[in-house]
N, C-alpha and C positions, 0 to 999 in steps of 0.2 A: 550407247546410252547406258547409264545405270541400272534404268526400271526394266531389268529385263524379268519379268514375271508374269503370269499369265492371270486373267478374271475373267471368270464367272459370271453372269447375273440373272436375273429373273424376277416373277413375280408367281405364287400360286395362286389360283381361283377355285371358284366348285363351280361348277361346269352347269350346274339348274340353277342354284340363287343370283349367279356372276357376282359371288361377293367373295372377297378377300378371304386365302384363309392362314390366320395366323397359328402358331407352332408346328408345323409343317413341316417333316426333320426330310432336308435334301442333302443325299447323298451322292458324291461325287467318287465314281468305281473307273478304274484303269481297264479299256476296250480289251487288251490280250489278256490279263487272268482275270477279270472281273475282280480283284482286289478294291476292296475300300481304300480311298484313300485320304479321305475328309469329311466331313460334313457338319451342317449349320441346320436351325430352325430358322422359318419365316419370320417375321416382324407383325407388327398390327398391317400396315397396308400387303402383306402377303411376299410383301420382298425378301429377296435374299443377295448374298453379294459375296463370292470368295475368292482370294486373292491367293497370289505366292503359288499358284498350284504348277510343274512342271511340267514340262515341254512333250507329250504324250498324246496318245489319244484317249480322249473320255469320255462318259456317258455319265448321265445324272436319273438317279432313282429320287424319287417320291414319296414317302409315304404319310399317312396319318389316317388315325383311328374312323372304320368306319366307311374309309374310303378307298377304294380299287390303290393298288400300288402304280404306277407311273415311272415308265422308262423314257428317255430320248432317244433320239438316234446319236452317235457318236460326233463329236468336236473333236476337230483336232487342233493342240495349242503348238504354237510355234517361236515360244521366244518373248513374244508382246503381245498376245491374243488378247482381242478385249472382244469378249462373247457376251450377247445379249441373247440372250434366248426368249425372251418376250413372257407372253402367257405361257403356265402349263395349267393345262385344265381337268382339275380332280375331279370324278364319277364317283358319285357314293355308290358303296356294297348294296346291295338288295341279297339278305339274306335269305328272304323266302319269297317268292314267286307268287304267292297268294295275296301279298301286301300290295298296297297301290296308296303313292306318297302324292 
């Protein structure tokens, strides 16, 4: 087949509202050097989607302001992977221990 490329996808949430959260920069890092080797912001519904990425194994990092960083555990792509990863569920920072939201 032609489409021999691999995707990605998902959706990010916050883990207390369970509401969407958009500009959500996910990072897609190479398992053996922790190398970046892509990455996209979320959408309004918290989605994200990337394609074309290479036959490896990968982890996907998380981040956005305010809230705890977020790792997966490793995928491994093989040629035509079509990875759904579902929910990842962001924890806001609690900066200080004294606050109660």
């Amino acid at each position: 087949s032609e489409n021999r490329w691999n995707v990605i996808s998902g959706s990010i949430i916050d883990q207390k509202t369970l509401t969407p959260i958009e500009f959500a920069t996910i990072m897609i890092n190479n398992s053996a050097d922790d190398k970046q080797l892509t990455g996209v912001v979320s959408d309004a519904s918290g989605s994200f989607r990337i394609e074309n990425l290479p036959s490896i194994s990968v982890y996907i990092k998380v981040s956005y302001i305010g809230f705890e960083l977020q790792q997966t555990k490793n995928h491994n792509l093989t040629g035509e992977s079509r990875i759904d990863v579902g929910k990842i569920y962001q924890a806001q920072r609690y900066w200080n221990e004294g606050c109660s939201y």
